[in-house]
N, C-alpha and C positions, 0 to 999 in steps of 0.2 A: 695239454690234454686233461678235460676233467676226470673226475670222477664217472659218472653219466658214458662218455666217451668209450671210456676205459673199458668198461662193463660192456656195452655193446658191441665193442670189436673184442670182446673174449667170445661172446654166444653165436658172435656171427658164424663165428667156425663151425660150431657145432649145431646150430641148426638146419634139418632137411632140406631140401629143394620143393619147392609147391611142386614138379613134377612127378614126385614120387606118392604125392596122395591125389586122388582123383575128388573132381569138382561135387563131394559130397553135401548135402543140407540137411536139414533138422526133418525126421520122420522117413527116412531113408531106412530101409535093411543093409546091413554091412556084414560082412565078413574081415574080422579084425583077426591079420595072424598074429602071432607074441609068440616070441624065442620063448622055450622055457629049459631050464638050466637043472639038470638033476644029476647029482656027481660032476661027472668029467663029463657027462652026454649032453647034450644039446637036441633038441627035435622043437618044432612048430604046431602050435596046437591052434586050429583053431575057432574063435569066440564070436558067432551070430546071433545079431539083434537089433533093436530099430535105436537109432541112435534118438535121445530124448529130449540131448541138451549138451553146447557147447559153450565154452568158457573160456577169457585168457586170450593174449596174442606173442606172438612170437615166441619164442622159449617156453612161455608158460602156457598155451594152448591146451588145452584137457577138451574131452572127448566123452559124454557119458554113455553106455549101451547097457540097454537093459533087453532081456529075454527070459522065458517062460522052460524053469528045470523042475519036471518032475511036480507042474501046478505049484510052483513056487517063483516068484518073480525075482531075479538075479542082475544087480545091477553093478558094473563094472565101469572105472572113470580111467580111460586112458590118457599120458602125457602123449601127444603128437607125435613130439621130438625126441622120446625116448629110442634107446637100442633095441629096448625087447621089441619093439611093433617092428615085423619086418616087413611087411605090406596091409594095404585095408583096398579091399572090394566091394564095389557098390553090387546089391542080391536085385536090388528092388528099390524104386523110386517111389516115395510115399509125398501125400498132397498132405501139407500143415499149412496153417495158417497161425500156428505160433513159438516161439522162439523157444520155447522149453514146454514139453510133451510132458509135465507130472502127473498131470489130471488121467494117465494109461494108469499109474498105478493102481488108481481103485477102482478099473475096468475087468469084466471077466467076459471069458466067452468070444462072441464074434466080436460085440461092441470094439473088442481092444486091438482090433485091426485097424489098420487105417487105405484111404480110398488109394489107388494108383495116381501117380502124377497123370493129366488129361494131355492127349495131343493137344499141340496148338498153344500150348500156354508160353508164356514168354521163355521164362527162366530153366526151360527145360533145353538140354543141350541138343 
């Protein structure tokens, strides 16, 4: 067994199951929950936004969301496969037409909404 091998039957372990994250795409609203660990406590907090931009695959999968605190734009890059995400909820179905939403950041106002997915279209579940 190489090296290469090695490595992928270590992460296979510890990679999620696709069932546990739902068939989300780029310009979607999500609801991302994250353990967060304060002392000995543990509670879920959690972090709503239009996802902007995905990146990575298998183990390394990152997940960017950004949202609007207090007219301040807050942008947060989740690993997938981490322990803190303990589930992510699809809010809202958003129509893009491109694989990373930057061009939101220097939108304000309505503009930086985006359209609802349409009935009828293909790739909508």
């Amino acid at each position: 067994m190489n090296q290469v091998e090695t490595v992928e039957s270590v992460v296979a372990g510890q990679l999620k199951a696709d069932a546990e994250f739902p068939n989300f795409s780029i310009g979607d609203t999500l609801n991302v929950h994250v353990r967060i660990i304060e002392g000995d406590k543990e509670r879920i907090q959690v972090y709503q936004g239009v996802l902007i931009a995905a990146r990575g695959r298998g183990m390394n999968r990152m997940i960017t969301v950004r949202r609007i605190v207090a007219n301040e734009g807050v942008e947060r890059i989740f690993p997938l496969h981490s322990p803190r995400i303990a589930k992510i909820e699809i809010v809202r179905r958003g129509d893009a037409r491109r694989a990373k939403l930057y061009y939101l950041r220097d939108r304000v106002g309505k503009s930086r909404r985006l359209r609802d997915r349409r009935r009828g279209m293909k790739h909508v579940e």
